[in-house]
mmCIF file of the N, C-alpha and C atoms, coordinates in Angstrom:
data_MODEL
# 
_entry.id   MODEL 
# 
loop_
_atom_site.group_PDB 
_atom_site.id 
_atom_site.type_symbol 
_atom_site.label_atom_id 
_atom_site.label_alt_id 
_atom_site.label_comp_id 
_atom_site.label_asym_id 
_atom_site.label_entity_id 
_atom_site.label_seq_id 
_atom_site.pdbx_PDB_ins_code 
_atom_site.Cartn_x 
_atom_site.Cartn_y 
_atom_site.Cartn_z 
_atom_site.occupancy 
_atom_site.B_iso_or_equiv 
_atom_site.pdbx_formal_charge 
_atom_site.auth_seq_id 
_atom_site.auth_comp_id 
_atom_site.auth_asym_id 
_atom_site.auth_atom_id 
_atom_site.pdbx_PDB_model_num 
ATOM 1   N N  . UNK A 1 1  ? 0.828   -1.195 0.000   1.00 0.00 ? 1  UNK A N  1 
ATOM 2   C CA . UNK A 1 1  ? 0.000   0.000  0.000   1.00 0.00 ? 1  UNK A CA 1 
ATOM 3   C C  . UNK A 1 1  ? 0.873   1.260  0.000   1.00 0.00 ? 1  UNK A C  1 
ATOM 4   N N  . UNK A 1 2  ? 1.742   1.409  0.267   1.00 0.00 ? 2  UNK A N  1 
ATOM 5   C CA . UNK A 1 2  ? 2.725   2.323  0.772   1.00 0.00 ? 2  UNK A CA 1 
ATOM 6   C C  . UNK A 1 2  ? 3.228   2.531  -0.441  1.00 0.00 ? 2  UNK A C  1 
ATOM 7   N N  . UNK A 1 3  ? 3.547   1.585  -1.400  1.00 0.00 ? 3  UNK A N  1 
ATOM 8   C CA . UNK A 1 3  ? 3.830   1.723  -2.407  1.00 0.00 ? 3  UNK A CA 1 
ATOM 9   C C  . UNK A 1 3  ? 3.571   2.346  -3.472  1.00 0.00 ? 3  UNK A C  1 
ATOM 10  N N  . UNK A 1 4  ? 2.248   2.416  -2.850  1.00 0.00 ? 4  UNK A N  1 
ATOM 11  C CA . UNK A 1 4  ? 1.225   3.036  -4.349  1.00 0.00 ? 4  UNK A CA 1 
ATOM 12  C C  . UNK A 1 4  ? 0.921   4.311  -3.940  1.00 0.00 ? 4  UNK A C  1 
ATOM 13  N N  . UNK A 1 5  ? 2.047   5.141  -2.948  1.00 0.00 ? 5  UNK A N  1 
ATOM 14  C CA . UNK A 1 5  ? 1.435   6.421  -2.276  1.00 0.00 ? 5  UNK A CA 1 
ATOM 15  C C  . UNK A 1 5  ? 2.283   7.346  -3.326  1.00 0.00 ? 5  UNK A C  1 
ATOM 16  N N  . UNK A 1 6  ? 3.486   7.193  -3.840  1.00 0.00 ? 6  UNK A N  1 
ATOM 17  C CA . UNK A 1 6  ? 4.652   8.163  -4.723  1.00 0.00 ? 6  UNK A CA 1 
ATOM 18  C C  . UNK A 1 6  ? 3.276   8.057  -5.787  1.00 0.00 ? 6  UNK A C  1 
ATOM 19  N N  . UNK A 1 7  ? 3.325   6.952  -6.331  1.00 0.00 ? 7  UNK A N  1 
ATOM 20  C CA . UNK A 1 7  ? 2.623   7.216  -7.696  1.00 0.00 ? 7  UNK A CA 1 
ATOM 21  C C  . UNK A 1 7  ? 0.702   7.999  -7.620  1.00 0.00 ? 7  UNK A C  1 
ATOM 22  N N  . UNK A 1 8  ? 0.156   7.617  -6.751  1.00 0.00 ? 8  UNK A N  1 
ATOM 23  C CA . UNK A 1 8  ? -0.883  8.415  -6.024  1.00 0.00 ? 8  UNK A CA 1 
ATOM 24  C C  . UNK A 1 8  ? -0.534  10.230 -6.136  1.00 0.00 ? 8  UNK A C  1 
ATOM 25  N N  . UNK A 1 9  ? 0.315   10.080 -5.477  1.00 0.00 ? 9  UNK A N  1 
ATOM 26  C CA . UNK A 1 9  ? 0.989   11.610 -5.004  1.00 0.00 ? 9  UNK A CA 1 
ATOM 27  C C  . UNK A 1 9  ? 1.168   12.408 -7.172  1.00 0.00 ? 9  UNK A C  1 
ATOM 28  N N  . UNK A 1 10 ? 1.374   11.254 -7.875  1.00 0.00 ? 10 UNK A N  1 
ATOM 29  C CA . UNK A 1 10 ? 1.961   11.603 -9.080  1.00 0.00 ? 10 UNK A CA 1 
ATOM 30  C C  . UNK A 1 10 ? 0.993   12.011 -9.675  1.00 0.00 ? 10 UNK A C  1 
ATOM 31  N N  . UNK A 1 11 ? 0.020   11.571 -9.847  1.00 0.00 ? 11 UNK A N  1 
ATOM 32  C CA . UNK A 1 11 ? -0.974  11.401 -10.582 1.00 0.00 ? 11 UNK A CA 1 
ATOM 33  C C  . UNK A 1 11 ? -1.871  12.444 -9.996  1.00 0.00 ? 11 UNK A C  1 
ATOM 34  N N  . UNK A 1 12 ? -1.891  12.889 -8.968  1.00 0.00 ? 12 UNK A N  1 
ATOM 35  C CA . UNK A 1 12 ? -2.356  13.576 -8.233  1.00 0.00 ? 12 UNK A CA 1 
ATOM 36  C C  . UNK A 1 12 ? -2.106  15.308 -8.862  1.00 0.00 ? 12 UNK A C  1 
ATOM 37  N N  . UNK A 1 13 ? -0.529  15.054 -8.897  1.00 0.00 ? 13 UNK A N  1 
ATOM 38  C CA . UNK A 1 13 ? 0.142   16.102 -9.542  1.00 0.00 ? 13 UNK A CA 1 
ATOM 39  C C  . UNK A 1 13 ? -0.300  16.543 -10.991 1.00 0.00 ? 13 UNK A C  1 
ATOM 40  N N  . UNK A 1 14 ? -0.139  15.485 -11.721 1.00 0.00 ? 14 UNK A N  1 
ATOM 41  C CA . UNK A 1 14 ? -0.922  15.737 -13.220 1.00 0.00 ? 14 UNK A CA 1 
ATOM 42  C C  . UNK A 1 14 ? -1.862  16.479 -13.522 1.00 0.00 ? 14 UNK A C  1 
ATOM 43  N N  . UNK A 1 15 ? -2.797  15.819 -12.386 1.00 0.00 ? 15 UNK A N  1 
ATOM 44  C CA . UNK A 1 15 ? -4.666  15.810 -12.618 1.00 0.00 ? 15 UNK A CA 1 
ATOM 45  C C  . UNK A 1 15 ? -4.566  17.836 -11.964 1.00 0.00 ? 15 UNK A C  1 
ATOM 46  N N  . UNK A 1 16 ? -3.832  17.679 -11.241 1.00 0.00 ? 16 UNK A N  1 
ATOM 47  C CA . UNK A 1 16 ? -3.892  19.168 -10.873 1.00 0.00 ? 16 UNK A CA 1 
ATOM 48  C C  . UNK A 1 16 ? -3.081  20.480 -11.610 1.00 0.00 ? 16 UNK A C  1 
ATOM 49  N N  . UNK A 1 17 ? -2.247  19.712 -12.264 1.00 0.00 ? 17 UNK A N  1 
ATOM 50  C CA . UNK A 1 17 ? -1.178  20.838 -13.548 1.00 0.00 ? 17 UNK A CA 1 
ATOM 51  C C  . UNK A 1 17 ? -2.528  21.214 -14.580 1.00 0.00 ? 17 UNK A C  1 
ATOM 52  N N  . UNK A 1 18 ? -3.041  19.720 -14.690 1.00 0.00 ? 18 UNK A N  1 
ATOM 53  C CA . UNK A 1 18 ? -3.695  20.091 -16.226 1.00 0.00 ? 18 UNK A CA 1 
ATOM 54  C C  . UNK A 1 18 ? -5.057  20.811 -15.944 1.00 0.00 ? 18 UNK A C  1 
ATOM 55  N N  . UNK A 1 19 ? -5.288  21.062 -14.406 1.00 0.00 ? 19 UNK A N  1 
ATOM 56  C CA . UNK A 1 19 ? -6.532  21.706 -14.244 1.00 0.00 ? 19 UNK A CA 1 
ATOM 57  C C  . UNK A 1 19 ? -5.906  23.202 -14.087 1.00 0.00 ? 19 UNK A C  1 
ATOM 58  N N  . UNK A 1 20 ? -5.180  23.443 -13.578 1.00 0.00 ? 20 UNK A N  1 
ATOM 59  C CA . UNK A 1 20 ? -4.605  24.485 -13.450 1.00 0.00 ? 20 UNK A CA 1 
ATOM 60  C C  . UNK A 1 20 ? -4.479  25.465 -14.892 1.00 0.00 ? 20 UNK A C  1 
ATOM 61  N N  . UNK A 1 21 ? -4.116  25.001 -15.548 1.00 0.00 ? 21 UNK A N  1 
ATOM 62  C CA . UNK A 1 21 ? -3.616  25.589 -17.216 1.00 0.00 ? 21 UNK A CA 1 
ATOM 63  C C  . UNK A 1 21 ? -4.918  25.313 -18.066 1.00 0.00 ? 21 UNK A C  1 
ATOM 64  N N  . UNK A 1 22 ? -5.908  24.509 -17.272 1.00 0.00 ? 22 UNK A N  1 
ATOM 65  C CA . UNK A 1 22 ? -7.451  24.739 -18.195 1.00 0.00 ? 22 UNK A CA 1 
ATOM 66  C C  . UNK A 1 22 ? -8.221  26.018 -17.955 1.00 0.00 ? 22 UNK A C  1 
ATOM 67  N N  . UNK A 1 23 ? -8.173  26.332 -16.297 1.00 0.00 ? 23 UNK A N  1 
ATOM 68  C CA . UNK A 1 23 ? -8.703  26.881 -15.658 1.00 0.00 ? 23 UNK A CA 1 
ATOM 69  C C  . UNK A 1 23 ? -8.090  28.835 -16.468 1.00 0.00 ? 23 UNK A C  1 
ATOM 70  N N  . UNK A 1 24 ? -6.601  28.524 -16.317 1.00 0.00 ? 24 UNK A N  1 
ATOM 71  C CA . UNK A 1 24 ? -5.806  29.971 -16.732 1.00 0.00 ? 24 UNK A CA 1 
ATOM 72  C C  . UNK A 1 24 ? -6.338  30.209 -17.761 1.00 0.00 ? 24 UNK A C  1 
ATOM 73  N N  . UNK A 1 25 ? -6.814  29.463 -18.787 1.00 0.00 ? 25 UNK A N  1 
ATOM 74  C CA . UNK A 1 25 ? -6.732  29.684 -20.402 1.00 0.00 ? 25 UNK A CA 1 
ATOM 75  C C  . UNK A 1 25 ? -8.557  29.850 -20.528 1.00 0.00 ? 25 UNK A C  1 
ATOM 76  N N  . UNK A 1 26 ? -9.343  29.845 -19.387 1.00 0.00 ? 26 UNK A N  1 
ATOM 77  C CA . UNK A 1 26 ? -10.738 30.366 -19.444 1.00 0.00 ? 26 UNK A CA 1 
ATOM 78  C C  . UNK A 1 26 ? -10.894 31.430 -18.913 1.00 0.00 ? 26 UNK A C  1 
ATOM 79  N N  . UNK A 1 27 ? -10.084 31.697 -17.831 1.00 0.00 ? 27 UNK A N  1 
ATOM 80  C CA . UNK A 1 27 ? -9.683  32.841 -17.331 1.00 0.00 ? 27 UNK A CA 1 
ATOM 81  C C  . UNK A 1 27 ? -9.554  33.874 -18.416 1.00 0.00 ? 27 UNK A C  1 
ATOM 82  N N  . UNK A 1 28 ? -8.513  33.809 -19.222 1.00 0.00 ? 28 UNK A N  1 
ATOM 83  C CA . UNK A 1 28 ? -7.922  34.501 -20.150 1.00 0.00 ? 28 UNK A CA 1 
ATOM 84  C C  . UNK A 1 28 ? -9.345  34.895 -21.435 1.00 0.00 ? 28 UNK A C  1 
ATOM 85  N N  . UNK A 1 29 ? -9.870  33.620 -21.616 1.00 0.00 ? 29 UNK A N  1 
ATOM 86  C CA . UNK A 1 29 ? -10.796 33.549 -22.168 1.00 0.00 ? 29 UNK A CA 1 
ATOM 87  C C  . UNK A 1 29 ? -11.771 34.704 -22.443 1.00 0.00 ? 29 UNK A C  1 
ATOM 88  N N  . UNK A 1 30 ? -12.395 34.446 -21.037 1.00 0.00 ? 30 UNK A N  1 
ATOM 89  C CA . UNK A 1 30 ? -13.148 35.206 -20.740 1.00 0.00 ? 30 UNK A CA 1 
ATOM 90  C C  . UNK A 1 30 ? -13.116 36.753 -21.045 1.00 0.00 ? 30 UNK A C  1 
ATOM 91  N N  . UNK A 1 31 ? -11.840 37.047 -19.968 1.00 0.00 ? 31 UNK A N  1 
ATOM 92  C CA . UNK A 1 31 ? -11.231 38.566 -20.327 1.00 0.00 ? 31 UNK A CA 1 
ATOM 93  C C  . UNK A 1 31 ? -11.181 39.068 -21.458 1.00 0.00 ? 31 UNK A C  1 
ATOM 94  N N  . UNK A 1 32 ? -10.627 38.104 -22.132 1.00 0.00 ? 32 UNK A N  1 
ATOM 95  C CA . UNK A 1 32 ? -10.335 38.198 -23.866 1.00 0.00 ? 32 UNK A CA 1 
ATOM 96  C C  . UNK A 1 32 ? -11.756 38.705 -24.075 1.00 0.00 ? 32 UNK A C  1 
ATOM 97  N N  . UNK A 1 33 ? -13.005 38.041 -24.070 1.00 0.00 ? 33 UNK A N  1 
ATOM 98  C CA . UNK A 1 33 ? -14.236 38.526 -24.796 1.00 0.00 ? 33 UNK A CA 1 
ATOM 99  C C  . UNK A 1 33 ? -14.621 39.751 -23.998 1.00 0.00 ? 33 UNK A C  1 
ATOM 100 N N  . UNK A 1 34 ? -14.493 40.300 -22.698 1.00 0.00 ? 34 UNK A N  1 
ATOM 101 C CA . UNK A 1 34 ? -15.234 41.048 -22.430 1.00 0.00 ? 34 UNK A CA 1 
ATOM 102 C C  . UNK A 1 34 ? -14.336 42.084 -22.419 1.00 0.00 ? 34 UNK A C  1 
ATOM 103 N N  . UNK A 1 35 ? -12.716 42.289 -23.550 1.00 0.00 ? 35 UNK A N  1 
ATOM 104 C CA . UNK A 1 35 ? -12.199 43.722 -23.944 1.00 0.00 ? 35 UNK A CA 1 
ATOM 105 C C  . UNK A 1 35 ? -12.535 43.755 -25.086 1.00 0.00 ? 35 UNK A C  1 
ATOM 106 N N  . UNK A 1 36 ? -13.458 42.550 -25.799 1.00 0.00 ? 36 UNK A N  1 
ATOM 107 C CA . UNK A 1 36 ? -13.352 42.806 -27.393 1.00 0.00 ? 36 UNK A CA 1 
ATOM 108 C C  . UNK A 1 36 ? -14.159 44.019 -27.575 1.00 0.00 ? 36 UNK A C  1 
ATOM 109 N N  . UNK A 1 37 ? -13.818 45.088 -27.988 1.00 0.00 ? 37 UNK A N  1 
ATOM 110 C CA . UNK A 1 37 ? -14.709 46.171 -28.689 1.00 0.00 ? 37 UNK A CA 1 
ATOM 111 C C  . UNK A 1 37 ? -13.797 47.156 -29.504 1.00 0.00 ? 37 UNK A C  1 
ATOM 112 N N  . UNK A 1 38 ? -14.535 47.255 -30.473 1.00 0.00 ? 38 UNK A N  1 
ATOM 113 C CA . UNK A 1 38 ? -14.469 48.065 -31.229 1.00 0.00 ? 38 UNK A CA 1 
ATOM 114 C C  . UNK A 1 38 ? -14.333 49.454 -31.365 1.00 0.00 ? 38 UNK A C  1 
ATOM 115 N N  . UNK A 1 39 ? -12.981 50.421 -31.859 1.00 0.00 ? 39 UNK A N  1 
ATOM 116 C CA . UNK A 1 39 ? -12.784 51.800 -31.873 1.00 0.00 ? 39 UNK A CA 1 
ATOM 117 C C  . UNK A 1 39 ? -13.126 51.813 -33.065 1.00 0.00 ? 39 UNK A C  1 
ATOM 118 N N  . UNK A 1 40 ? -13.324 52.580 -33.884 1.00 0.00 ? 40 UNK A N  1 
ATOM 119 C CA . UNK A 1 40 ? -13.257 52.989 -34.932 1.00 0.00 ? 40 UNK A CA 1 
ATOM 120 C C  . UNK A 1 40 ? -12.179 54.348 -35.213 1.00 0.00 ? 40 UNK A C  1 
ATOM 121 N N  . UNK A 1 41 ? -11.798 54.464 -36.207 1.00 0.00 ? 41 UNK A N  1 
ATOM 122 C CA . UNK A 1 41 ? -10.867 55.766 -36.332 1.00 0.00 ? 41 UNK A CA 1 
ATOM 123 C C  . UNK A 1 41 ? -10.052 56.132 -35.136 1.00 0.00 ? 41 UNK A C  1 
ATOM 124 N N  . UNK A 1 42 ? -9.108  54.943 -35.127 1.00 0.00 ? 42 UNK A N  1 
ATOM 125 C CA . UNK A 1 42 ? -8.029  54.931 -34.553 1.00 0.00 ? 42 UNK A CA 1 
ATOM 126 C C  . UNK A 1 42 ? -7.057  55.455 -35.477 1.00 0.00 ? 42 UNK A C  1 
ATOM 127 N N  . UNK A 1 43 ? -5.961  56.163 -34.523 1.00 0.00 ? 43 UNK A N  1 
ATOM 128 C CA . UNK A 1 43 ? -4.407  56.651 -35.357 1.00 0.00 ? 43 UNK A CA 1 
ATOM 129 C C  . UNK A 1 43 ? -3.568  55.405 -35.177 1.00 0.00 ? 43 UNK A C  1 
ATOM 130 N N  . UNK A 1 44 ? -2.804  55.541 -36.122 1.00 0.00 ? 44 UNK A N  1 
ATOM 131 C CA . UNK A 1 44 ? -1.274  54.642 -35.794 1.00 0.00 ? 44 UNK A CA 1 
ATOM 132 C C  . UNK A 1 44 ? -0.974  54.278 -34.484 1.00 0.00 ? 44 UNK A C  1 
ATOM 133 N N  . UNK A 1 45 ? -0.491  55.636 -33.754 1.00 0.00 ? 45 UNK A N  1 
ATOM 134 C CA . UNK A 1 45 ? 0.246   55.762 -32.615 1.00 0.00 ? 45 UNK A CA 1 
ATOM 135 C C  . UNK A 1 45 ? -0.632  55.066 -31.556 1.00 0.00 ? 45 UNK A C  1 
ATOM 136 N N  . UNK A 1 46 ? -1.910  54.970 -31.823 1.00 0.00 ? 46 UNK A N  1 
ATOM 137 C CA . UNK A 1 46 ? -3.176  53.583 -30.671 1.00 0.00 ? 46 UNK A CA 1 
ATOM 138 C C  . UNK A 1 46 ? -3.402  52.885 -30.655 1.00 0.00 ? 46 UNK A C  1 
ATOM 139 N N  . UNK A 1 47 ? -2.813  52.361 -32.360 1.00 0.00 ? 47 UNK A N  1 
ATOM 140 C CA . UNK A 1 47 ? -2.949  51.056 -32.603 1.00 0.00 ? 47 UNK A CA 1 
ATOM 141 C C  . UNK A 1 47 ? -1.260  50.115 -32.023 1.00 0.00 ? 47 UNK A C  1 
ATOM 142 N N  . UNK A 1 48 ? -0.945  51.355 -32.358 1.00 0.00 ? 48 UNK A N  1 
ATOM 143 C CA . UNK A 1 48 ? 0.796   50.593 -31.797 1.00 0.00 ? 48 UNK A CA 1 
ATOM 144 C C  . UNK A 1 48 ? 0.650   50.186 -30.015 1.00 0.00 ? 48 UNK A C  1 
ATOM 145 N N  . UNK A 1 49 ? 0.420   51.421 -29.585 1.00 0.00 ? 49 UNK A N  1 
ATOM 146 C CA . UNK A 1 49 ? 0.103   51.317 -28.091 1.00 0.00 ? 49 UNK A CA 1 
ATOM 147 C C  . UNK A 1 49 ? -0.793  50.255 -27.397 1.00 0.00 ? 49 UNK A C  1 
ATOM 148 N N  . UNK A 1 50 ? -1.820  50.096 -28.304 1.00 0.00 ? 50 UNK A N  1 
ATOM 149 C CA . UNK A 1 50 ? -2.454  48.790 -27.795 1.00 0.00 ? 50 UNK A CA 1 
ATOM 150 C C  . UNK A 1 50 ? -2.114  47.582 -28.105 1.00 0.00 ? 50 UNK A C  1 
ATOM 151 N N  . UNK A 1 51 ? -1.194  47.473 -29.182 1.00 0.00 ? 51 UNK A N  1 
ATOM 152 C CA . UNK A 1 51 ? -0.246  46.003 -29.110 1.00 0.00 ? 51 UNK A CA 1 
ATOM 153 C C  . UNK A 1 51 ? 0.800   46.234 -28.456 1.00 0.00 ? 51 UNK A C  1 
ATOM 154 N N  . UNK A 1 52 ? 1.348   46.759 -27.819 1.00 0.00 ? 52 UNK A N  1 
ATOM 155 C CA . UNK A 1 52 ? 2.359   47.415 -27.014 1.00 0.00 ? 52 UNK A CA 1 
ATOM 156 C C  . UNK A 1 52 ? 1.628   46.686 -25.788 1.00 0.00 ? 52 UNK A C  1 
ATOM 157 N N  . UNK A 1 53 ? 0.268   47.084 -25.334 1.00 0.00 ? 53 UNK A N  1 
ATOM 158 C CA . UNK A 1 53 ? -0.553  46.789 -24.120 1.00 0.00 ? 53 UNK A CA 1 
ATOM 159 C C  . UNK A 1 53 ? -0.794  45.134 -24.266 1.00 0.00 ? 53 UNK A C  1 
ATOM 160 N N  . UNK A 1 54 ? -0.929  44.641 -25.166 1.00 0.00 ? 54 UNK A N  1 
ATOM 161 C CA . UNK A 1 54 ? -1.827  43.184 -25.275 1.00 0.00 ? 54 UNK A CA 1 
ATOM 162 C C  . UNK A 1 54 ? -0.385  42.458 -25.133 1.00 0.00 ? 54 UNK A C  1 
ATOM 163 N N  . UNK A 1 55 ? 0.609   43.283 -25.833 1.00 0.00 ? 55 UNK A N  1 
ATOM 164 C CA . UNK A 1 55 ? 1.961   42.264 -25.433 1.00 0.00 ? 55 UNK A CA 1 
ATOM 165 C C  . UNK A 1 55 ? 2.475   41.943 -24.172 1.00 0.00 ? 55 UNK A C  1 
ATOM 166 N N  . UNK A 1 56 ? 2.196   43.113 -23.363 1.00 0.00 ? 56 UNK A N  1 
ATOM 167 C CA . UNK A 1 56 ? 2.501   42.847 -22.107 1.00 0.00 ? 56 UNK A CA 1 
ATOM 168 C C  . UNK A 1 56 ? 1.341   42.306 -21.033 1.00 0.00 ? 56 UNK A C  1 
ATOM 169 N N  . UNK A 1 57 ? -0.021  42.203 -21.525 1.00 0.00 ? 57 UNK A N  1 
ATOM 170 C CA . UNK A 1 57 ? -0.786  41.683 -20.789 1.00 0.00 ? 57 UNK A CA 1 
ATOM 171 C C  . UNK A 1 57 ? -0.502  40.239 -20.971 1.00 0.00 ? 57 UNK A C  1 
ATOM 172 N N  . UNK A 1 58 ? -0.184  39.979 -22.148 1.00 0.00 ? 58 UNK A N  1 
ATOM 173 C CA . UNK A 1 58 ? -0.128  38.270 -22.375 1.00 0.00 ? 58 UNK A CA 1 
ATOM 174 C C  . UNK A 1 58 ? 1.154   37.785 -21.354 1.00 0.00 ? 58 UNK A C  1 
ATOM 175 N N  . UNK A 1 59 ? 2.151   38.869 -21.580 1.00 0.00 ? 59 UNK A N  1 
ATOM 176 C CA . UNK A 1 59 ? 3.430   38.403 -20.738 1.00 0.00 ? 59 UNK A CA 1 
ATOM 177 C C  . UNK A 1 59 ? 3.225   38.525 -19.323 1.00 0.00 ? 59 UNK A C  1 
ATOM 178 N N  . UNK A 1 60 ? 2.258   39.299 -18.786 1.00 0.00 ? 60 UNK A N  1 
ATOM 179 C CA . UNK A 1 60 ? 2.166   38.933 -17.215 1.00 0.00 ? 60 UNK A CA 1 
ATOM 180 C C  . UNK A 1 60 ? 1.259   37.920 -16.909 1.00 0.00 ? 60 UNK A C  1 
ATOM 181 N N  . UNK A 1 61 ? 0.140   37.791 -17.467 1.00 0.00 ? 61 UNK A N  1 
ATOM 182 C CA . UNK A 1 61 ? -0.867  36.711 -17.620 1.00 0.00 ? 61 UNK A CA 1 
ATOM 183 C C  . UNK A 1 61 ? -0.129  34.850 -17.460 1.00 0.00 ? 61 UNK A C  1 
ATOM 184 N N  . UNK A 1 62 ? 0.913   34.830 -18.303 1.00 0.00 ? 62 UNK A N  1 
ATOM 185 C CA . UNK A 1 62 ? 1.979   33.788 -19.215 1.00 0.00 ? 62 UNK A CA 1 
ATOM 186 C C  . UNK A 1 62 ? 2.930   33.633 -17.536 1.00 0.00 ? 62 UNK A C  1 
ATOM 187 N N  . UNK A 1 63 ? 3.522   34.555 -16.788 1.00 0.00 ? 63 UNK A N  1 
ATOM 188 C CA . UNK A 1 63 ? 4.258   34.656 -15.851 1.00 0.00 ? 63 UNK A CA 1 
ATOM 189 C C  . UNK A 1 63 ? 3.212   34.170 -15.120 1.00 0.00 ? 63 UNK A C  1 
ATOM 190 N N  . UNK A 1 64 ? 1.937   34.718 -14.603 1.00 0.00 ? 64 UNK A N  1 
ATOM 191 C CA . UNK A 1 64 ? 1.262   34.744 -12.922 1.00 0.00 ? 64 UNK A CA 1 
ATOM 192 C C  . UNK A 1 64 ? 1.035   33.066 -13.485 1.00 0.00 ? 64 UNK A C  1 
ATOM 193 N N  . UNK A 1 65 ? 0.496   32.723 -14.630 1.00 0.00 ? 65 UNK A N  1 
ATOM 194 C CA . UNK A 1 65 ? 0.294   31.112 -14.306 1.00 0.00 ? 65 UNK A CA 1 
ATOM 195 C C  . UNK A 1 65 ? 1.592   30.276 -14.601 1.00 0.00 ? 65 UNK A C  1 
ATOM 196 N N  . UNK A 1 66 ? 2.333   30.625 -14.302 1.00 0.00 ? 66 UNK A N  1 
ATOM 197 C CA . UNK A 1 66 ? 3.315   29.860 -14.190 1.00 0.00 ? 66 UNK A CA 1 
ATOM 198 C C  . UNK A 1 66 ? 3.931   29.492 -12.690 1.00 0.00 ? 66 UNK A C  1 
ATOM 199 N N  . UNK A 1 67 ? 3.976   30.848 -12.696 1.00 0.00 ? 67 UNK A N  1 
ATOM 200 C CA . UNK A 1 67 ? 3.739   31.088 -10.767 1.00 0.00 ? 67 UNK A CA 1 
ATOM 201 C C  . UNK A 1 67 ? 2.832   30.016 -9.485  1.00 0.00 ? 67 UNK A C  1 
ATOM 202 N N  . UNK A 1 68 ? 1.119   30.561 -10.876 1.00 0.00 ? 68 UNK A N  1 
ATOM 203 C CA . UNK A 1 68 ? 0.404   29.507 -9.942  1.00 0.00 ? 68 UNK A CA 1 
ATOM 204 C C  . UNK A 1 68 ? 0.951   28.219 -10.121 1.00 0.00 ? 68 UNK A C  1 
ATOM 205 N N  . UNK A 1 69 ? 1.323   27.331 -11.052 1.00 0.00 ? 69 UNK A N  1 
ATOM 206 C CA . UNK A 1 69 ? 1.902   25.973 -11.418 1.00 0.00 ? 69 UNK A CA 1 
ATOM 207 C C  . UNK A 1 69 ? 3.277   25.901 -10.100 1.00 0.00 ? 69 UNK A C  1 
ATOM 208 N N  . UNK A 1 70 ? 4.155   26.768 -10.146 1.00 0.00 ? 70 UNK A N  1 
ATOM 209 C CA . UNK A 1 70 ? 5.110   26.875 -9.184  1.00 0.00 ? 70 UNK A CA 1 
ATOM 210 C C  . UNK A 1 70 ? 4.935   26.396 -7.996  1.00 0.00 ? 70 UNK A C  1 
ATOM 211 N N  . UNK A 1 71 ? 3.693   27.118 -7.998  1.00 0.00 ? 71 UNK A N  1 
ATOM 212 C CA . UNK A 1 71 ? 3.191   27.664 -6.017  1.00 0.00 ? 71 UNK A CA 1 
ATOM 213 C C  . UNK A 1 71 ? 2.366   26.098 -5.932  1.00 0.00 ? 71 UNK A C  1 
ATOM 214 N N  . UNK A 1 72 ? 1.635   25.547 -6.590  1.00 0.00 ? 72 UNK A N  1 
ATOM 215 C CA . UNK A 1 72 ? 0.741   24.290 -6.866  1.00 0.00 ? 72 UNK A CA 1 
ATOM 216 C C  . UNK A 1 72 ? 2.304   23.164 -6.644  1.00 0.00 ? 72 UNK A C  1 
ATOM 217 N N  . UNK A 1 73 ? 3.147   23.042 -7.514  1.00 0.00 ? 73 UNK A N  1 
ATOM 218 C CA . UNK A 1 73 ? 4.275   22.080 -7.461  1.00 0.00 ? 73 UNK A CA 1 
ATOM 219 C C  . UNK A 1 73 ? 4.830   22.205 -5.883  1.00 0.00 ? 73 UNK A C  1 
ATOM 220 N N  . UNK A 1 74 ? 5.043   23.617 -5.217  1.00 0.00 ? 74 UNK A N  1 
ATOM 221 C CA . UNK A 1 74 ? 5.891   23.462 -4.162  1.00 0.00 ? 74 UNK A CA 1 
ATOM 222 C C  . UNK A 1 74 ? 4.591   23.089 -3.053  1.00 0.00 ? 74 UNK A C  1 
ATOM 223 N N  . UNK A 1 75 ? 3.560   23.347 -2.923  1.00 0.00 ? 75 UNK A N  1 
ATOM 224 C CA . UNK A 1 75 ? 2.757   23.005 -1.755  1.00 0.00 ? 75 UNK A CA 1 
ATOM 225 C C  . UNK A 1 75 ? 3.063   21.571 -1.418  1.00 0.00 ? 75 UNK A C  1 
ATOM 226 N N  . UNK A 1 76 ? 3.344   20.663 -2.654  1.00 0.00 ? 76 UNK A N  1 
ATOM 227 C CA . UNK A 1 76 ? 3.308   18.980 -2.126  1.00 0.00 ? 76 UNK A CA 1 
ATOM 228 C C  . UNK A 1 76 ? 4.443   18.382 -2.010  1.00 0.00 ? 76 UNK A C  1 
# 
């Protein structure tokens, strides 16, 4: 019985990575639909700025769940 506690513990681990990174990517989801809107007669310089913005939202977004995966790996 004792035996089957590492691989328990493993599987355990899995089932919780892959919920973790389902959960981030509905998260994201979500957000994603409720900035979709529409400017019209935008300049250059807003259109640059807001991929400027979405680049770095993805890159902190991309970091905090990695973090959570981190913080999830070290609890066990």
């Amino acid at each position: 019985m004792d035996d089957d506690l590492p691989e328990t513990v493993k599987k355990c681990l899995d089932i919780l990575d892959e919920n973790v990174e389902i959960l981030a990517n509905l998260e994201e989801s979500l957000d994603d639909e409720q900035e979709d809107e529409l400017t019209p007669y935008m300049q250059l310089h807003e259109l640059y700025d807001m991929a400027e913005d979405v680049s770095e939202k993805s890159k902190i977004r991309h970091a905090e769940s990695n973090f959570m995966k981190r913080q999830a790996e070290d609890s066990f």
